[in-house]
N, C-alpha and C positions, 0 to 999 in steps of 0.2 A: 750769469743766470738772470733770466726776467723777472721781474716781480710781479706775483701771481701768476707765475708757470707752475703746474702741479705736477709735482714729480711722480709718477703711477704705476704699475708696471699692469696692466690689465692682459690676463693672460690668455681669454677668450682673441680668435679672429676678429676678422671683418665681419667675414663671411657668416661667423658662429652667431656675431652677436646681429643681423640682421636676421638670421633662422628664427634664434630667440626674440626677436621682437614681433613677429610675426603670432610666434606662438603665446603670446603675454594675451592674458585674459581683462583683465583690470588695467584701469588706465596712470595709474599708478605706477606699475610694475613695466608697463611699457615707459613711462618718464624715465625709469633707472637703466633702462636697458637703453636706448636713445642716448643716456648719458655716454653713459660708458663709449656705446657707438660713437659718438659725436668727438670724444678723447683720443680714442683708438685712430679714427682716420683724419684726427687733425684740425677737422673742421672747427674747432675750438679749440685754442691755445688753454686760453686761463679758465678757470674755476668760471670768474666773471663771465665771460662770452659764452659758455656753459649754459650758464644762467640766463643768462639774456635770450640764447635760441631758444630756452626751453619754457620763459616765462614764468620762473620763482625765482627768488630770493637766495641770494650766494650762501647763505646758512645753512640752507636747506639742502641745497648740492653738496657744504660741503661737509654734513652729518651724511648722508649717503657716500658718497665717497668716505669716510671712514669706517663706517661698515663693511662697507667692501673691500677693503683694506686690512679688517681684523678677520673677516668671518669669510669674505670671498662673496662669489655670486648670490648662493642662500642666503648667507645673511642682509645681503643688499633687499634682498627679493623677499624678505619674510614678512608676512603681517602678523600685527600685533591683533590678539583679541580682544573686542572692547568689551573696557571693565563697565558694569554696571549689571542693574537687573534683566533677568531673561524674564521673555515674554510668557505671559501667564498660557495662551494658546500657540502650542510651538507650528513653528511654520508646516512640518507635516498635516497638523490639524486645519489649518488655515485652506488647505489646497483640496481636502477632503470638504470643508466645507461650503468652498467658496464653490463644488461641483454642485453637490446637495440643494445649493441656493437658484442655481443654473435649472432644477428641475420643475416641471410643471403644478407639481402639488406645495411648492412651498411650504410658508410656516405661516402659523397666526399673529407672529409677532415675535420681539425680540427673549422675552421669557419663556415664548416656544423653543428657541432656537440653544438658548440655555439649559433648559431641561432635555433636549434631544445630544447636544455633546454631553450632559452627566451620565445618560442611560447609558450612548454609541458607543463613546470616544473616552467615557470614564475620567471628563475635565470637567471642573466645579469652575463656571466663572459669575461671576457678577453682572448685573444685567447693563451696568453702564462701561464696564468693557466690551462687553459681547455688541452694545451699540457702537460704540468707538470704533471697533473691528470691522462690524459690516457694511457700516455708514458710510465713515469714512474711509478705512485700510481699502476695503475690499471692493467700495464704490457698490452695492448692491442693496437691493429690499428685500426683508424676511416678505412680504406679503407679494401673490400674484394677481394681479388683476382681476377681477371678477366678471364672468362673462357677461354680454350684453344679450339682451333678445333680439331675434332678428326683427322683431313688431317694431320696439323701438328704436332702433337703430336706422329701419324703414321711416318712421316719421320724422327724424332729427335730420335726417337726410334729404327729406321733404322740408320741412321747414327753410333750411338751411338755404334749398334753391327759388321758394316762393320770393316775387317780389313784390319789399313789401314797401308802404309810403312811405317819403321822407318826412322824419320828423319835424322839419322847417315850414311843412307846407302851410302848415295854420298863420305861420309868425308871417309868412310874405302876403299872405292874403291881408291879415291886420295890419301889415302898412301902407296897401295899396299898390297902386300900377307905380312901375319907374321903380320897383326893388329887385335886385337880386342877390343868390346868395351865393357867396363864394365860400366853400369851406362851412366855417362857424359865423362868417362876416357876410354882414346883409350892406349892399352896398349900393348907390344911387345910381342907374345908368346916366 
């Protein structure tokens, strides 16, 4: 026997565990199926060379592989839920909001936006989450633009095209003949 040949008996196909890989959502879960894969038809002898095509660390294959080993494919294939706090606006509300935001009447601002999920949505959040959320998370503004007039928008547009004098003209004249400016630099012909 080789050292670092793992002894396996994977009871999936080729064929299965290629279906299966196809079907894996998370890229994660296609890493363990791949394994398996890569065991099953050879293409990797040891744990090591496992590792090596797949790009982690022999530990790591070889906690997966005892998983699948105790529990089979679910268990190889199972995510854990991560421990900590849930979010104070659950993702449902986030996707009801983030339309809400998408509309042409917006909000006045971010304590608008907190007192409209207290009445809608019947969530009390804090005005510096509710910015965190829209700011950042959701990449958006409680506020919509405020329309322009067409008068003004007609003069800034005029403006815009008038031309007007260069600011330098005064400074070339004050040095006399034989200046010119390149840029910011007034330079001697």
């Amino acid at each position: 026997m080789m050292a670092g040949v793992y002894k396996l008996d994977i009871s999936e196909s080729e064929e299965d565990l290629k279906r299966l890989l196809r079907e894996q959502k998370t890229a994660s879960s296609k890493e363990r199926v791949q394994l398996l894969y890569l065991l099953k038809s050879k293409q990797a002898e040891t744990v090591q060379q496992a590792a090596q095509l797949l790009g982690r660390n022999r530990v790591s294959v070889q906690k997966w592989l005892r998983r699948y080993r105790t529990g089979g494919l679910a268990a190889m294939l199972e995510r854990k839920v991560p421990s900590g706090r849930r979010r104070v606006v659950p993702a449902w509300a986030e996707v009801v909001l983030h339309k809400r935001l998408q509309q042409p009447e917006g909000f006045d601002g971010y304590q608008a936006i907190c007192d409209w999920l207290e009445t809608q949505l019947e969530l009390e959040v804090k005005y510096k989450t509710m910015h965190k959320l829209v700011h950042y998370r959701l990449q958006a503004s409680p506020k919509v633009p405020r329309p322009v007039s067409v008068e003004q928008s007609a003069r800034m547009d005029a403006y815009k095209k008038t031309e007007r004098e260069p600011q330098y003209a005064g400074v070339v004249c004050a040095l006399g003949a034989g200046w010119e400016r390149h840029g910011a630099v007034f330079l001697q012909e």
